[in-house]
PANUSE-230020 format. One record per atom (N, C-alpha, C): residue number from 1; atom name; x, y, z. Coordinates in Angstrom, 1 decimal, padded with zeros to 4 digits, always signed. Atoms other than C-alpha are relative to their C-alpha. Layout:
N
+-----+-------+--------+--------+--------+
: num : atomo :     xx :     yy :     zz :
+-----+-------+--------+--------+--------+
: NUM :    CA :      X :      Y :      Z :
...
+-----+-------+--------+--------+--------+
//
This chain:
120
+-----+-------+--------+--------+--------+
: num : atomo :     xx :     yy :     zz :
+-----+-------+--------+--------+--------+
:   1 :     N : +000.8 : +000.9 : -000.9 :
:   1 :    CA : -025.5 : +027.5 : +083.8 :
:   1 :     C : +000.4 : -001.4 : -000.2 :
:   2 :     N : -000.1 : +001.5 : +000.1 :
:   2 :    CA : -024.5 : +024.1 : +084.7 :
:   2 :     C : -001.5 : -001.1 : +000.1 :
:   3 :     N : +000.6 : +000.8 : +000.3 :
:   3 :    CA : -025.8 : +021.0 : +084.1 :
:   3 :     C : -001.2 : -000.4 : +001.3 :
:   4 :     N : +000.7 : +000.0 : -001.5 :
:   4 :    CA : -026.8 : +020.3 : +087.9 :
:   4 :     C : -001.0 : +001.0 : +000.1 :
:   5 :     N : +000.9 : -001.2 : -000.6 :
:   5 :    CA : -028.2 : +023.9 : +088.0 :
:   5 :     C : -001.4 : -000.1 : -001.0 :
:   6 :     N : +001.4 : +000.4 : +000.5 :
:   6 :    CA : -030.8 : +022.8 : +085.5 :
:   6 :     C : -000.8 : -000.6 : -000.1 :
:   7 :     N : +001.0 : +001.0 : -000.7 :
:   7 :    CA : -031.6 : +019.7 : +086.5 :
:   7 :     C : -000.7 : +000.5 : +001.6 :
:   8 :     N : +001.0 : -000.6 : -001.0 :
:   8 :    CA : -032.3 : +021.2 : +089.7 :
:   8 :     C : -001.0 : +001.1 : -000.3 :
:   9 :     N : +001.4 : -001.1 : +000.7 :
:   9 :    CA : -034.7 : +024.2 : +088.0 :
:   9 :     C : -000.9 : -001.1 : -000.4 :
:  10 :     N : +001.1 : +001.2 : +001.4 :
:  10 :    CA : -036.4 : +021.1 : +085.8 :
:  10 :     C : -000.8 : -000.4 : +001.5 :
:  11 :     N : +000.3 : +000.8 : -001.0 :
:  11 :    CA : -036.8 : +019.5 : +089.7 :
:  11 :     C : -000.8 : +000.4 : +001.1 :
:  12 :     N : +000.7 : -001.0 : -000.7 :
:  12 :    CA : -038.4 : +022.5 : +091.5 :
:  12 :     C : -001.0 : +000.2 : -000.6 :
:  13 :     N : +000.7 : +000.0 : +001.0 :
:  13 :    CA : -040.6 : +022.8 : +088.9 :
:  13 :     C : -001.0 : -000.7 : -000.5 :
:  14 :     N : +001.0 : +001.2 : -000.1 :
:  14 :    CA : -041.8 : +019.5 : +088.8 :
:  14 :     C : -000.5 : +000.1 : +001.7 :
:  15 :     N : +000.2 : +000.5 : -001.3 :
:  15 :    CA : -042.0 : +019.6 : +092.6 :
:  15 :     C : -001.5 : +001.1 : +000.1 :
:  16 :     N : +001.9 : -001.3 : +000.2 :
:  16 :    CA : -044.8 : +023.2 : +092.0 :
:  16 :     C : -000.9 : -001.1 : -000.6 :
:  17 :     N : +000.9 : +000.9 : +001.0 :
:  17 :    CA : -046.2 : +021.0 : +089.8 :
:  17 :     C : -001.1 : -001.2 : +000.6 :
:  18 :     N : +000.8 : +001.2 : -000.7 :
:  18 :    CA : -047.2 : +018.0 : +091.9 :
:  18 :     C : -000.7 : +000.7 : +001.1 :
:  19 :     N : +000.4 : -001.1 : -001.1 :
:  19 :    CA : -048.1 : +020.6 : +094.9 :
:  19 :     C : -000.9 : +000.7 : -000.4 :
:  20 :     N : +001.5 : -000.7 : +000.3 :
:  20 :    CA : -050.7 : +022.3 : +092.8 :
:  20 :     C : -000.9 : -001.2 : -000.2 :
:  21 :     N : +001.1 : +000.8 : +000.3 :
:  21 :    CA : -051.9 : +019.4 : +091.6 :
:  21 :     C : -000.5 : -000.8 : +001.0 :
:  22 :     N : +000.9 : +000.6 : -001.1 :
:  22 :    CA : -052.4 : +017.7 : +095.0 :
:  22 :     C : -000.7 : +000.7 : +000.8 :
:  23 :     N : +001.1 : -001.2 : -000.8 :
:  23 :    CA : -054.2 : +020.9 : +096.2 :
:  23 :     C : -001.2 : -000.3 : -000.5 :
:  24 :     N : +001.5 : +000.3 : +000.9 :
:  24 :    CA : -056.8 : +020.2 : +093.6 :
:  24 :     C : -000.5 : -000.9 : +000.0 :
:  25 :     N : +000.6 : +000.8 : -000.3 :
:  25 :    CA : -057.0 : +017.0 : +093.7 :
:  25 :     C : -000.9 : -000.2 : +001.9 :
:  26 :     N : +000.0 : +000.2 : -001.4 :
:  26 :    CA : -057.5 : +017.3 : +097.8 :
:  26 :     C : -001.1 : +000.7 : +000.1 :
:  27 :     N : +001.3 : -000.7 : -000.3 :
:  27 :    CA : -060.4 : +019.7 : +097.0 :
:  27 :     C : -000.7 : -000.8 : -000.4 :
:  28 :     N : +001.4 : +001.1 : +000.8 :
:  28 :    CA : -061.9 : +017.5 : +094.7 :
:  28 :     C : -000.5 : -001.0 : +000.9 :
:  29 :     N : +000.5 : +001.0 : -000.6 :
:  29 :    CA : -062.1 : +015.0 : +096.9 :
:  29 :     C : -000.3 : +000.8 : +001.9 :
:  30 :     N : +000.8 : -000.8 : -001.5 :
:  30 :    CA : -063.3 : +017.4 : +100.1 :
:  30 :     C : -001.3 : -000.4 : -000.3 :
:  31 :     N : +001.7 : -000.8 : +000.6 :
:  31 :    CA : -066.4 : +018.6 : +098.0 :
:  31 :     C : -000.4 : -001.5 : -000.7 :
:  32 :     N : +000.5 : +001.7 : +000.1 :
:  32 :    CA : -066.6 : +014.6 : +097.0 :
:  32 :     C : -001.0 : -000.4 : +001.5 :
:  33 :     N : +000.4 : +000.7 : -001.6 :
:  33 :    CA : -066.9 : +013.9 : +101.1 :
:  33 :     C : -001.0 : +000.9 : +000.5 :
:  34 :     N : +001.2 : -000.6 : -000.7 :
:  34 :    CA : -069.0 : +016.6 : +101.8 :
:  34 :     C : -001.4 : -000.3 : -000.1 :
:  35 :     N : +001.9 : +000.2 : +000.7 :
:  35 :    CA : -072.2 : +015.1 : +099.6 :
:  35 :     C : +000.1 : -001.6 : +000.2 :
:  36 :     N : +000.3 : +001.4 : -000.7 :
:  36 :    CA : -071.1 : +011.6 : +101.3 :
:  36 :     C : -000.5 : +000.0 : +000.9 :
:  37 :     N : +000.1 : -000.1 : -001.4 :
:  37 :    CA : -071.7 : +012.9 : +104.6 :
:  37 :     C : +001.1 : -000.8 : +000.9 :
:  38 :     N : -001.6 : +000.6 : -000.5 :
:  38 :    CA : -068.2 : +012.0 : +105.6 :
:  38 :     C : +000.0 : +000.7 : +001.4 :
:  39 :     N : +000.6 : -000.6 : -000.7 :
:  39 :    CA : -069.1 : +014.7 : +107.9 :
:  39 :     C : -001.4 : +000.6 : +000.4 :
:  40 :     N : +001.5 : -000.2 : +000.6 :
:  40 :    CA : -072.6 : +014.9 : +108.7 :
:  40 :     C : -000.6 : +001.5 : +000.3 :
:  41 :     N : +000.1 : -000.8 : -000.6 :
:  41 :    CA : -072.7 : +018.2 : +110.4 :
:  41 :     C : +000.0 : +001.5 : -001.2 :
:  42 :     N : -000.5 : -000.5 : +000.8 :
:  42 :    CA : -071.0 : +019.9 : +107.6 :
:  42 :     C : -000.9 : -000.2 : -001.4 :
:  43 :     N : +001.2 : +000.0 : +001.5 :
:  43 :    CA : -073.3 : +018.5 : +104.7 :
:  43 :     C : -001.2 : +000.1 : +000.2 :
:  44 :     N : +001.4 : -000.7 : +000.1 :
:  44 :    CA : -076.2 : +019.3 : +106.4 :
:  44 :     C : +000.0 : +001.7 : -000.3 :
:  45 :     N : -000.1 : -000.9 : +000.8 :
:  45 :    CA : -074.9 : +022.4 : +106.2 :
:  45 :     C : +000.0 : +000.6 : -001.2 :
:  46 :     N : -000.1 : +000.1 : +001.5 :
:  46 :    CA : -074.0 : +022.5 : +102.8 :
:  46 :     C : -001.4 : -000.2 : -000.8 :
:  47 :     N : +001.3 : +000.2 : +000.5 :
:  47 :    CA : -077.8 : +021.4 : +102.2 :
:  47 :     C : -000.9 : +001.1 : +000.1 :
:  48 :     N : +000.7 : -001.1 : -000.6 :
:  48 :    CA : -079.3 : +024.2 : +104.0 :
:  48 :     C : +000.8 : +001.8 : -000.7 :
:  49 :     N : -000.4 : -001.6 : +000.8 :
:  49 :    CA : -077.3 : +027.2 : +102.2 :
:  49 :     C : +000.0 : -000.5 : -001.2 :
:  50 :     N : +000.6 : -000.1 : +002.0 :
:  50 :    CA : -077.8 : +025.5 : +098.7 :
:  50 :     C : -001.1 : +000.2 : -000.2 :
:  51 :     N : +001.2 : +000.1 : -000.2 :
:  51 :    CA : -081.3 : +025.0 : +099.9 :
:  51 :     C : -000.6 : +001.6 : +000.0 :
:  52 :     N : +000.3 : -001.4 : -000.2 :
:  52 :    CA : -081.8 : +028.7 : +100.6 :
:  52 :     C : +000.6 : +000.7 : -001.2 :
:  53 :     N : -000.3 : -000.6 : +000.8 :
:  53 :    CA : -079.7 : +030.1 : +098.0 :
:  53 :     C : -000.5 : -000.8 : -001.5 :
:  54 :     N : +000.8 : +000.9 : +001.2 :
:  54 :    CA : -081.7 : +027.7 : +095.2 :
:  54 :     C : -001.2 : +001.2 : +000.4 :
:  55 :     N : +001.2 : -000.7 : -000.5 :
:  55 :    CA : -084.9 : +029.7 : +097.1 :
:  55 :     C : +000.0 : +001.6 : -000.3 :
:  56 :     N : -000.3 : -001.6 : -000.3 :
:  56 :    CA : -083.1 : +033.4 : +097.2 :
:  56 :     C : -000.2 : +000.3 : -001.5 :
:  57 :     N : -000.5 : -000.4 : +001.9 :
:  57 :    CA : -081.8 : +033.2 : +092.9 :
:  57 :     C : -001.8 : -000.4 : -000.6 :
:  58 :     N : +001.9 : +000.1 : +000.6 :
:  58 :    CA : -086.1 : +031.7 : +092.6 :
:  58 :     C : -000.7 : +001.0 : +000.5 :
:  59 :     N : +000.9 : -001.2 : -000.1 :
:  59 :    CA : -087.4 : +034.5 : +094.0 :
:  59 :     C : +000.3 : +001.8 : +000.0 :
:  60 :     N : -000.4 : -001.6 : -000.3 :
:  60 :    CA : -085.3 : +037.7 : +093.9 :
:  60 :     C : +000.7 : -000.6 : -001.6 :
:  61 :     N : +000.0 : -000.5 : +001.4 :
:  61 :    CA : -084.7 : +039.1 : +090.2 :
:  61 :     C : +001.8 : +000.1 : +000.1 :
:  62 :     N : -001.9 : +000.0 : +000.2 :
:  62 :    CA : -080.5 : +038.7 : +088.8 :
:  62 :     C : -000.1 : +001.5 : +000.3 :
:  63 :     N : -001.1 : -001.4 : -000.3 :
:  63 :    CA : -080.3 : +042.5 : +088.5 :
:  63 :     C : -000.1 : +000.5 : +001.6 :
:  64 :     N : +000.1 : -000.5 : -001.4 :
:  64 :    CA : -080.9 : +043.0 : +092.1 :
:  64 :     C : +000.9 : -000.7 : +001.4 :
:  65 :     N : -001.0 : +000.9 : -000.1 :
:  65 :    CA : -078.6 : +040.3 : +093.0 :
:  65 :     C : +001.4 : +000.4 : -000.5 :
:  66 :     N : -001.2 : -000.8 : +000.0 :
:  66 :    CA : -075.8 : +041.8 : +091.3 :
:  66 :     C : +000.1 : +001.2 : +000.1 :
:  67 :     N : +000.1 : -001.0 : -000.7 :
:  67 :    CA : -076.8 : +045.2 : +092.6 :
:  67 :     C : +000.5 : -000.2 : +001.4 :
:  68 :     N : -000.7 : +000.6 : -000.8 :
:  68 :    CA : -076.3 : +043.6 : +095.6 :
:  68 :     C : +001.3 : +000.2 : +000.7 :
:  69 :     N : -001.6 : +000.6 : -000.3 :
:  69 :    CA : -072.9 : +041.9 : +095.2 :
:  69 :     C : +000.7 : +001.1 : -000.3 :
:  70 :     N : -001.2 : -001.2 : +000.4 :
:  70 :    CA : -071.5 : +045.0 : +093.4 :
:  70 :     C : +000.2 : +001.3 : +001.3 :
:  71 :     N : -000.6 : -000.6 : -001.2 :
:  71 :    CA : -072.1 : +047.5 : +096.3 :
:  71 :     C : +000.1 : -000.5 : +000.9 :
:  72 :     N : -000.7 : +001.2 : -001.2 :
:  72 :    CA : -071.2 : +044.7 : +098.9 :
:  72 :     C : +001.4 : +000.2 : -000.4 :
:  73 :     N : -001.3 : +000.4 : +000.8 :
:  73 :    CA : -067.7 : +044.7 : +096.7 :
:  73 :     C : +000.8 : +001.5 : +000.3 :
:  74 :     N : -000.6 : -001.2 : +000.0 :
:  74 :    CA : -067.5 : +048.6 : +096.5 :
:  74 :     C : +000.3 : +000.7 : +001.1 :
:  75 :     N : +000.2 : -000.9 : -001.5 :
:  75 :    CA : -068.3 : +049.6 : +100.0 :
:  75 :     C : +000.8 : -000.8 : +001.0 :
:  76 :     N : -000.7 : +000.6 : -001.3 :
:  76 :    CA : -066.2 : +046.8 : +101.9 :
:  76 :     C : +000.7 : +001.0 : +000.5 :
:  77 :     N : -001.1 : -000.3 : -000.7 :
:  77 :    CA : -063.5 : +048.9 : +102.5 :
:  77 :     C : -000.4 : +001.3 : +001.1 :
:  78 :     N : +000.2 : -001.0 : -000.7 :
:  78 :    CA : -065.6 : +051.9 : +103.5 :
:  78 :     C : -000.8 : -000.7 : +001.3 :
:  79 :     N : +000.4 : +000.3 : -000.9 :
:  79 :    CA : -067.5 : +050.3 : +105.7 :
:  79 :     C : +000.7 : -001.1 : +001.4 :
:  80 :     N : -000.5 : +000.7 : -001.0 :
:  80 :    CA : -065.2 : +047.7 : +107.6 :
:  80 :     C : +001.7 : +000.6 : -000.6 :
:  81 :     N : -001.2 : -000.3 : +000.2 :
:  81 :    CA : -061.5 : +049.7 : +107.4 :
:  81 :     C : +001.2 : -001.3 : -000.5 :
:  82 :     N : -001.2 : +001.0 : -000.5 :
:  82 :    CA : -059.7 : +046.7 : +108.6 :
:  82 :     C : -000.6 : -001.4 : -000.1 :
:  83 :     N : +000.9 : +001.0 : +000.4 :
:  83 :    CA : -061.6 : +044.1 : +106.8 :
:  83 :     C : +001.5 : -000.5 : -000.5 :
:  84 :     N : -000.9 : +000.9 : +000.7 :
:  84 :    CA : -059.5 : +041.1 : +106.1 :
:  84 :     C : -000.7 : -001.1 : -000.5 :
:  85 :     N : +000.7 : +000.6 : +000.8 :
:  85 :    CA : -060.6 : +039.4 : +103.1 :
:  85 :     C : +000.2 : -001.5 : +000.0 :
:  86 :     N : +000.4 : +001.1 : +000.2 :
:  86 :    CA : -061.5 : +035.6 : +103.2 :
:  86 :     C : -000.6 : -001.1 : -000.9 :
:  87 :     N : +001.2 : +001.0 : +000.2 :
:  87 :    CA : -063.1 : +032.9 : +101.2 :
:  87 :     C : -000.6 : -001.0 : +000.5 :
:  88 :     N : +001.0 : +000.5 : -000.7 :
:  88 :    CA : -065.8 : +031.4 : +103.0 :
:  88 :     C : -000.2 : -001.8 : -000.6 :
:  89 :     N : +000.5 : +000.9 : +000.1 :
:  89 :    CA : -066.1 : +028.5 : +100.8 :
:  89 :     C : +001.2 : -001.1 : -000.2 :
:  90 :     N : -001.6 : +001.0 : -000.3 :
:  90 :    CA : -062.1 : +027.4 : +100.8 :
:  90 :     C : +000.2 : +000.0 : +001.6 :
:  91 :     N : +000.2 : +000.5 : -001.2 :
:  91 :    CA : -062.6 : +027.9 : +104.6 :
:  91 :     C : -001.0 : -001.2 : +000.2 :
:  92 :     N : +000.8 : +001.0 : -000.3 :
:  92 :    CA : -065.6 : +025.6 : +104.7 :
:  92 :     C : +000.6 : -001.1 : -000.2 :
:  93 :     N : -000.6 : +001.5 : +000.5 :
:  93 :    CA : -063.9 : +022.8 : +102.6 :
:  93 :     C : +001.4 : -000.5 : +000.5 :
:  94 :     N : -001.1 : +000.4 : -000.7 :
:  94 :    CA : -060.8 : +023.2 : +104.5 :
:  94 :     C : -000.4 : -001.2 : +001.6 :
:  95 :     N : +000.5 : +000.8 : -001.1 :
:  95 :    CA : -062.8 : +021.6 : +107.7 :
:  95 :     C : -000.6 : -001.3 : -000.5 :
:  96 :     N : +000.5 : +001.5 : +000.6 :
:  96 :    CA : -064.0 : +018.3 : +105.3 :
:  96 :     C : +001.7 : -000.5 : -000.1 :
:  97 :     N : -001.1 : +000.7 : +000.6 :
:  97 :    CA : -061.2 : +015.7 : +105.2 :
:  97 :     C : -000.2 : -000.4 : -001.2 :
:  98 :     N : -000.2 : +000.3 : +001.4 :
:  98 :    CA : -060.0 : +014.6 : +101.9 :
:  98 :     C : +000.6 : -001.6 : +000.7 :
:  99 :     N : -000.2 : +001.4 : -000.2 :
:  99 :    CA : -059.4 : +010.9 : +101.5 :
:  99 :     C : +001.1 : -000.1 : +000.7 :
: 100 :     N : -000.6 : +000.3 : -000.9 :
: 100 :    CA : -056.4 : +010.6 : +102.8 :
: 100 :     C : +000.3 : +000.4 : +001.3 :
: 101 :     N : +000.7 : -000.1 : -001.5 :
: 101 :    CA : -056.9 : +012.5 : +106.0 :
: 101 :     C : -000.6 : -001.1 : +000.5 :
: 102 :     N : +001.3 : +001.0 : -000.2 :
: 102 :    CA : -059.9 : +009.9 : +106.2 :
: 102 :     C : +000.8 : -001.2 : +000.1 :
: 103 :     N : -000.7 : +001.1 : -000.5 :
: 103 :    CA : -057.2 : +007.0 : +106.0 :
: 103 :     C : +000.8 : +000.0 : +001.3 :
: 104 :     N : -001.3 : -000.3 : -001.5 :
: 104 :    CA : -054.8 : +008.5 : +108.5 :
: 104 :     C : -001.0 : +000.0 : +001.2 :
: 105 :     N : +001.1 : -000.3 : -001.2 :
: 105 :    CA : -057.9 : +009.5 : +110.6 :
: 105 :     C : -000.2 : -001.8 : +000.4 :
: 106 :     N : +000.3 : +001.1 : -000.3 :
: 106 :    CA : -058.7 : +005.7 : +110.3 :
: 106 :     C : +001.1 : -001.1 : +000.8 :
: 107 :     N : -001.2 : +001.0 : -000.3 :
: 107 :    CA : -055.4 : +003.9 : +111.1 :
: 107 :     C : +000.6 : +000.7 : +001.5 :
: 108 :     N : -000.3 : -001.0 : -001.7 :
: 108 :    CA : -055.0 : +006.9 : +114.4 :
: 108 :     C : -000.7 : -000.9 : +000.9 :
: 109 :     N : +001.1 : +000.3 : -001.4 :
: 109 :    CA : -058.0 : +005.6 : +116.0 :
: 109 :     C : +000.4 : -001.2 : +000.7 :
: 110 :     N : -000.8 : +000.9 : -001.6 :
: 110 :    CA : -057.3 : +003.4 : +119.3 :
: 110 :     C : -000.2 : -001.4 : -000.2 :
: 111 :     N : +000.2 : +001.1 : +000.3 :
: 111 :    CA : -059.3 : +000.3 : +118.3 :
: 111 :     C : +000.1 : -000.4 : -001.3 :
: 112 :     N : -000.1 : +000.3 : +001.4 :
: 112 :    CA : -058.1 : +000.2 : +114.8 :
: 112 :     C : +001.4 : -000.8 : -000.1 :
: 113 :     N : -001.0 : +001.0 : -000.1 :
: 113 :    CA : -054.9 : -002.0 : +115.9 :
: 113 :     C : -000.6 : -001.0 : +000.7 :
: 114 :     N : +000.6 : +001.1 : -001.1 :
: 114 :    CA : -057.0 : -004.3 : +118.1 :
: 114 :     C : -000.7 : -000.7 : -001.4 :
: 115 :     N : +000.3 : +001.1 : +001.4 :
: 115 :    CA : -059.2 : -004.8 : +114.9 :
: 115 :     C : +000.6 : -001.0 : -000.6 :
: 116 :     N : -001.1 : +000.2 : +001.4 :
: 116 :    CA : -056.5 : -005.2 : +112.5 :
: 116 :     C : +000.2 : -001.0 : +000.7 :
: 117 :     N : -000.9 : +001.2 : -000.6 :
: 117 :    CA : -054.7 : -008.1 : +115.2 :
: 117 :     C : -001.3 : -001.0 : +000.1 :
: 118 :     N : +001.0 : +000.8 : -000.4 :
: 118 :    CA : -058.6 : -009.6 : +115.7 :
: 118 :     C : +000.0 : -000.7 : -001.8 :
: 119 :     N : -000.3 : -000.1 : +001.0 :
: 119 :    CA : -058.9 : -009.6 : +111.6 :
: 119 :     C : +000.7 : -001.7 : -000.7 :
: 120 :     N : -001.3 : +000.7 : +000.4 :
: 120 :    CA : -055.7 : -011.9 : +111.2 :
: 120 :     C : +000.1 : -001.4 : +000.7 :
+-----+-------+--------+--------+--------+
//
C-alpha cells in the first residue's frame, strides 16, 4: 500500500468522522429549537405528547406498559405484513431546523437584503 493510498484511507475516515459528528450535533441543536419555540407549532406539540405521556407512565402501572410495548413489537409483522418501520421521533426532529438552517433560512428571506443595506 502506498503512501497516497493511506493518506487517502486516514482522509475518508476523517471525513465519516466529521459527518457523524455533524449529525449529532444538528440534532442537538433541533431538540435545543424545539423548547425555544423556534417552531411554535411543533413545540406545542412536543408539550402535549410529553404532557400526556408524563399523565399515561402516572397512572397506568410499568408492567402493563411493557406488556404493551412487547406485543406491539411481537405482532407488527403479523398484523401489518408490509409495515415499513420508522422512527417517529427522528422524523419529528427532522421538520425543526437546526441553527444553521435558521441562518440560511434568515439570509433567504426577501427583506433581509433591504435590512442589511438600511443597517449600513
Amino acid at each position: 500500500m502506498s503512501l497516497m493510498k493511506k493518506f487517502q484511507a486516514i482522509m475518508d475516515v476523517c471525513q465519516t468522522v466529521q459527518n457523524v459528528l455533524d449529525t449529532i450535533a444538528s440534532f442537538g441543536e433541533r431538540v435545543k429549537n424545539t423548547f425555544n419555540w423556534t417552531v411554535p407549532f411543533l413545540s406545542w406539540l412536543a408539550v402535549v405528547v410529553l404532557t400526556l405521556a408524563m399523565i399515561i407512565f402516572y397512572l397506568v402501572p410499568p408492567r402493563y406498559l411493557v406488556l404493551a410495548w412487547g406485543i406491539n413489537k411481537f405482532t407488527k409483522r403479523l398484523r401489518k405484513p408490509n409495515f415499513i418501520p420508522n422512527n417517529e421521533l427522528v422524523d419529528f426532529l427532522s421538520r425543526i431546523p437546526s441553527d444553521q438552517e435558521l441562518v440560511q433560512w434568515c439570509e433567504a428571506k426577501p427583506g433581509s437584503i433591504a435590512k442589511k443595506i438600511k443597517k449600513k
